[in-house]
N, C-alpha and C positions, 0 to 999 in steps of 0.2 A: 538529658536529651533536648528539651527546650529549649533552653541556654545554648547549646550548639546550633541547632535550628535559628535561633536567630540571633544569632553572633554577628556584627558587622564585618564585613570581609570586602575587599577590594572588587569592585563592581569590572576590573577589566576582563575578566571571561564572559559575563553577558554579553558585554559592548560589542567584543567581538565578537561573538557567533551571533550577534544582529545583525553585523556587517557582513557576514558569510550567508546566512541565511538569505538575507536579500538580494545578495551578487546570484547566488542559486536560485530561488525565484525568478529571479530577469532570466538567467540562463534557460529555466526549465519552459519557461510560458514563450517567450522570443526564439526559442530551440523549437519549440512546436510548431508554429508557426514557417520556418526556415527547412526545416525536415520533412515535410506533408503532413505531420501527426495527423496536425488541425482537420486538414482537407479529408484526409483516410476516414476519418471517425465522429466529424458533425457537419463538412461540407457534402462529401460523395451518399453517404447514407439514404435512403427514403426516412426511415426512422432508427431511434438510437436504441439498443437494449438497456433501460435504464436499472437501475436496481428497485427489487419489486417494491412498490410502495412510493416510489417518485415519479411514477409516472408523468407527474406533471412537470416534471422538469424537460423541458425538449430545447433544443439547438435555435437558435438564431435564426430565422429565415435568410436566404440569401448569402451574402462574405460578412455575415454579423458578427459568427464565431472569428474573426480574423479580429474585430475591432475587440473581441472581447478579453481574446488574450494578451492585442497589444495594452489593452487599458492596465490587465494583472501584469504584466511585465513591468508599465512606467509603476507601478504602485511596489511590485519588488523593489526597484532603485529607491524608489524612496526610503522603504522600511531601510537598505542598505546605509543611505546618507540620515537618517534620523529624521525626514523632514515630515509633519502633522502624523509620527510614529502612530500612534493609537488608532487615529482614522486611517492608515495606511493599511498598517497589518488587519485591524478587522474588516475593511472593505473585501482584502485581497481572499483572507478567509473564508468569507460567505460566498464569494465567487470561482473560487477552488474546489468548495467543500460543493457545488454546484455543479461543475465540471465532474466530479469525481460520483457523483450520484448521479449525473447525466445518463452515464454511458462505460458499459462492463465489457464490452468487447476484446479491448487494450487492456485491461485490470493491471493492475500492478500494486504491490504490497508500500512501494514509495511514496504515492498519491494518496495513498492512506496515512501512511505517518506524517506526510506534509497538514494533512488536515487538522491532526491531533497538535501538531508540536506549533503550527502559525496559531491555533487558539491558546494555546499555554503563553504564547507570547504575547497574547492582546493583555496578560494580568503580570505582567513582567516589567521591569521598569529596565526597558532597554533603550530606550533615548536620552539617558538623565547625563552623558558626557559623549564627545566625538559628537554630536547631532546636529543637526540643523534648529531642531527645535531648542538647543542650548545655545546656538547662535541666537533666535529671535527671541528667547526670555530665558539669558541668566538667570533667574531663579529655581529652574530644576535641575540644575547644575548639580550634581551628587558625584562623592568619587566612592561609595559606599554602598552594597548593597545587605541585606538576611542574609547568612550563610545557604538557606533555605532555596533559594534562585536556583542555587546548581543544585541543589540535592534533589531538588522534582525534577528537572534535566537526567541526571546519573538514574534516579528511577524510571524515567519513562523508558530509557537505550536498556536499560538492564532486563524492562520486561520483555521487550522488542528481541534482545537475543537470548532469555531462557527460553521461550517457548519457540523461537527458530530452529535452537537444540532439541527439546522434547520433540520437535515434530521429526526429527531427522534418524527418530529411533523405530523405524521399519524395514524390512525386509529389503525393501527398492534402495533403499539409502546403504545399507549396511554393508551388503551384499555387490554394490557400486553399478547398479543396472540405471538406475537413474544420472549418475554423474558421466557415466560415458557415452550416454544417448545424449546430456544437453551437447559432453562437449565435440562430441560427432555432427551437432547442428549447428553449432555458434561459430566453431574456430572451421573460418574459410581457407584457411593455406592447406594445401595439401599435406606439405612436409611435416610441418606441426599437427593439425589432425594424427596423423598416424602415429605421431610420438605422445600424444596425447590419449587416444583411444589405446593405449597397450593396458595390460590388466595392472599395473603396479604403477601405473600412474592417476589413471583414474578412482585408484583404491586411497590412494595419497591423497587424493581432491576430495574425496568422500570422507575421511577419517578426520582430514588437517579442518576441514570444516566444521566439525561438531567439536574438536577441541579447541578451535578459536573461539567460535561461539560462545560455550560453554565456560572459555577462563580469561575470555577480553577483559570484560568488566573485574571480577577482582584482581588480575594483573595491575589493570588501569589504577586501579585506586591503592595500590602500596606501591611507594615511592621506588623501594629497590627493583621492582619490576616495571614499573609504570613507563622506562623508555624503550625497554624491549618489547612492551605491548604495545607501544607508539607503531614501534619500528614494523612489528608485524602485520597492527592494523594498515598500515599503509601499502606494504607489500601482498596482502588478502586483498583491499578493495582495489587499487591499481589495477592486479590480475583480472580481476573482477571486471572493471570499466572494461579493459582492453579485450577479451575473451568473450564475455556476455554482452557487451553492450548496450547498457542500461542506465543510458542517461548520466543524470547529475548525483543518483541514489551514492557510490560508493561515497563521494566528495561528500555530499549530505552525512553518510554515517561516521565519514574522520570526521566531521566539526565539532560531534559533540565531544571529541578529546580535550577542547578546550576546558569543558568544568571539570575536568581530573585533572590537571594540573594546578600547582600552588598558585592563587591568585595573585601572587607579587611577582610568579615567574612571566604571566603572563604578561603583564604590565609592562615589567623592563623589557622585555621580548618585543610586543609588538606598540607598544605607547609608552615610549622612555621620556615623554616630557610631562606624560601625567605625574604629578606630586603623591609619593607615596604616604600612605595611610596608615597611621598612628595607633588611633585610637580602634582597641578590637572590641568594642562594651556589645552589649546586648539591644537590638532595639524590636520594637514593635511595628514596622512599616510594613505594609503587606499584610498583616498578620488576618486582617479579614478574607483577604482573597485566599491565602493558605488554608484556612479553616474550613470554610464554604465553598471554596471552587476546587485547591490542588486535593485536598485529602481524598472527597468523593470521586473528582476524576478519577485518581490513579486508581481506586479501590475495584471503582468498574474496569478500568484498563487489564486489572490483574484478574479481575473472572471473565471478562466475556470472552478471552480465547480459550475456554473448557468447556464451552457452550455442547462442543460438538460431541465431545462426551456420553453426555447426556442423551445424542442422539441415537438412536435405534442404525445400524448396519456402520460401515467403512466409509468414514470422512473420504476415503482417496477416490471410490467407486462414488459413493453417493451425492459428493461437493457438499451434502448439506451440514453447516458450522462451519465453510472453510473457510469465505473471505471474515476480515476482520479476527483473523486470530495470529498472525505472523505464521504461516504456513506457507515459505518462501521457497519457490523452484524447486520443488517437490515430487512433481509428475509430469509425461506427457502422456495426453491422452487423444487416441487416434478411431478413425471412424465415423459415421456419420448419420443423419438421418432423414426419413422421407416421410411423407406425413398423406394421409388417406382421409378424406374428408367427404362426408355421407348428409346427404339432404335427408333429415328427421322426418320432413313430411310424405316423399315417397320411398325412401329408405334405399336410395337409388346413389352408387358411388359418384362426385364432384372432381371435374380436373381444376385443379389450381398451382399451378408451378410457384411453392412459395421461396424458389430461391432464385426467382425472379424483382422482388425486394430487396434482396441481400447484396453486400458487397464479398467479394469472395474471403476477405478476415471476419465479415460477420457469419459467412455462410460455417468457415471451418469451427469458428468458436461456438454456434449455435448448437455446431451437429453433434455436440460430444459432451455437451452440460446439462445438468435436467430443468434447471431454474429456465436459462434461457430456451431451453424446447418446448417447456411449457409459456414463458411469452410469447412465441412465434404462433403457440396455438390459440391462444387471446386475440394476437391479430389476426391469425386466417379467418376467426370465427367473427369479427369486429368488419371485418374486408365483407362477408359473406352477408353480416347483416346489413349493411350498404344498399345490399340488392334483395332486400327486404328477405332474405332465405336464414333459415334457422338450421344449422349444421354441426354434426360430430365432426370432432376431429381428434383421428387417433398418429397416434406416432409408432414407425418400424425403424426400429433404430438395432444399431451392430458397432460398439463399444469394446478398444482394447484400453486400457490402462498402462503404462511400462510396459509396453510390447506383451502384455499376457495374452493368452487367447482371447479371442474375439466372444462379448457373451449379450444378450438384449440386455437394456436398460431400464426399456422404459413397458411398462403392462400394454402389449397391444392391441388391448382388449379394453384401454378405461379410456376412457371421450376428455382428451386434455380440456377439451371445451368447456365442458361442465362440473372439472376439480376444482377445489383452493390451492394454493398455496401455502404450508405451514412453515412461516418461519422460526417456531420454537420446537420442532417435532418432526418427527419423518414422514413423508409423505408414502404412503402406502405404494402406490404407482410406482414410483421407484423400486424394483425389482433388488433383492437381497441374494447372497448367495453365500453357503457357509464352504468350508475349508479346504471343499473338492468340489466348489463351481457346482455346485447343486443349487438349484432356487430352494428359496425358504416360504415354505407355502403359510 
């Protein structure tokens, strides 16, 4: 196994998913910017829903967030052309992984893997040919990489679509009530909606996804199948871009086809003047950062999406363990909530319109998740203490999931004000319900 692990092999599947990577960064930060993202979710806002615990990370005053993304944009081109690679991608990273701890409104499961996979590449020697930095010092010039490079690549997408599959084994998914509500919201044509929303098609979009899922990766990786997973993966994520709408995520998940394929295919394919590589010995480069950085990462990578597990009631109802476990396009959940706020000292009910703060995608994604209904009640009570008043504040909230019945969520009875948050455990206030919508006393 070691001896495989660091077998020298042709470094041109890194080079190029550097190249890709960074053309995708310019696109993903300069796309934001160009499309309103930006303006929707750190210009318009009063404030950001940041994830609990970062609070301190807040938005740019003023067009700051505009300068901020074109700066990660020019920093993508770089990592793309190789040029001061290392200060490139880890700049771009910390400023990403900032952006993506900002603000949960827009969540998406992409912004997350971007975070994980540009830090796997600050310990990757992806500018050692094609770079700029081999233009200004020939000496890091390498046509050689560890076999190792792609195999923490092949495991990272490998964890990213088991537990995409594992999540797709519910009731919602199986059953096709969730794939024919997205595709009743996404696909704008008429004509196509309606051939889309029939039952044996949406069954086909529900079914064909957990078998992709579930046999991309070893397709990918046995040669006699590995072009018919090609061919698939491209016809899944195409449909994908074109249907959902989702950015740069499908073209991000074809690139990592690059390390399943024979590093001399790739070579001759796309850098036929690169000199091809001889010698296949065994070396030691990297071998620190594989040790101490790639093992522990992936190790965590591979348990923290079971967290929720662990958790007390339904990941789907309760959110709590969802983000950070590949839990992708899973649910919609409709409904909303309004919030009653009591002055402690003469116990006399408070008008405050708090969705008068709100932009109307923060209003709807507020109203329907428990984490961020309890931030809004941090701030009504942070707003109140302003004006020197010390105030409960309860939440009336009415919750459907997958179009189930309509059921309370949240105890309207417990003072958001004066709970925690437990991000290892369930929070009580969250309202449970067993297998006929009975609460769980």
């Amino acid at each position: 196994m070691k001896e495989r692990l660091f077998k020298e092999i042709d470094n041109a599947p890194l080079i190029l998913f550097r190249i890709f990577l960074g053309f995708l960064l310019a696109c993903e930060t300069f796309g934001a910017i160009a499309t309103g993202w930006v303006h929707d979710n750190f210009i318009t806002p009063k404030f950001t829903f940041s994830h609990i615990g970062m609070e301190w990370l807040q938005p740019l005053p003023g067009s700051g967030m505009y300068f901020y993304f074109a700066i990660m944009g020019v920093l993508g081109m770089l990592v793309m052309v190789g040029f001061k690679y290392r200060y490139s991608i880890g700049l771009f990273t910390v400023m990403w992984a900032a952006v993506y701890f900002m603000q949960k409104t827009s969540y998406n499961n992409h912004y997350y893997l971007l975070v994980l996979v540009c830090l796997m590449m600050c310990f990757l020697p992806a500018n050692r040919y094609a770079s700029a930095d081999v233009k200004v010092n020939p000496a890091l010039k390498k046509l050689t990489m560890p076999a190792w490079c792609s195999w923490v690549m092949i495991v990272m997408v490998s964890i990213v679509y088991f537990y995409a599959t594992l999540a797709k084994f519910y009731p919602g998914w199986l059953n096709g009530t969730f794939a024919r509500q997205l595709l009743s919201s996404s696909v704008k044509n008429d004509a196509l909606r309606a051939v889309m929303t029939q039952k044996w098609f949406y069954l086909f979009i529900a079914y064909s996804g957990i078998v992709f899922d579930l046999l991309v990766v070893p397709l990918l990786l046995f040669k006699r199948t590995r072009t018919i997973a090609f061919i698939a993966s491209l016809i899944f994520h195409i449909f994908n871009s074109i249907t959902l709408q989702i950015g740069v995520f499908p073209f991000f998940a074809l690139s990592f086809a690059v390390f399943f394929f024979p590093p001399e295919k790739i070579r001759s394919v796309f850098f036929s003047k690169k000199p091809v590589v001889f010698s296949h010995g065994v070396t030691k480069e990297g071998s620190g950062a594989f040790v101490y950085f790639f093992i522990p990462f992936l190790i965590v990578q591979l348990f923290l999406p079971l967290r929720h597990y662990f958790i007390e009631g339904d990941v789907l109802w309760t959110e709590e363990g969802h983000r950070l476990s590949w839990r992708m396009m899973l649910r919609t959940r409709n409904g909303g909530t309004h919030f009653r706020v009591v002055d402690k000292s003469t116990n006399k009910d408070l008008f405050y319109d708090a969705y008068s703060d709100l932009t109307p995608k923060q209003e709807v994604a507020m109203g329907t998740r428990p984490d961020m209904i309890w931030q809004m009640a941090q701030h009504i009570k942070k707003e109140f203490k302003k004006r020197e008043q010390d105030v409960a504040v309860y939440a009336i909230t009415n919750i459907s999931v997958n179009n189930d019945p309509y059921k309370v969520l949240i105890d309207p009875t417990a003072d958001l004000a004066a709970v925690s948050w437990n991000y290892y455990g369930h929070c009580p206030w969250i309202l449970l319900y067993d297998s006929k919508d009975n609460p769980i006393k």
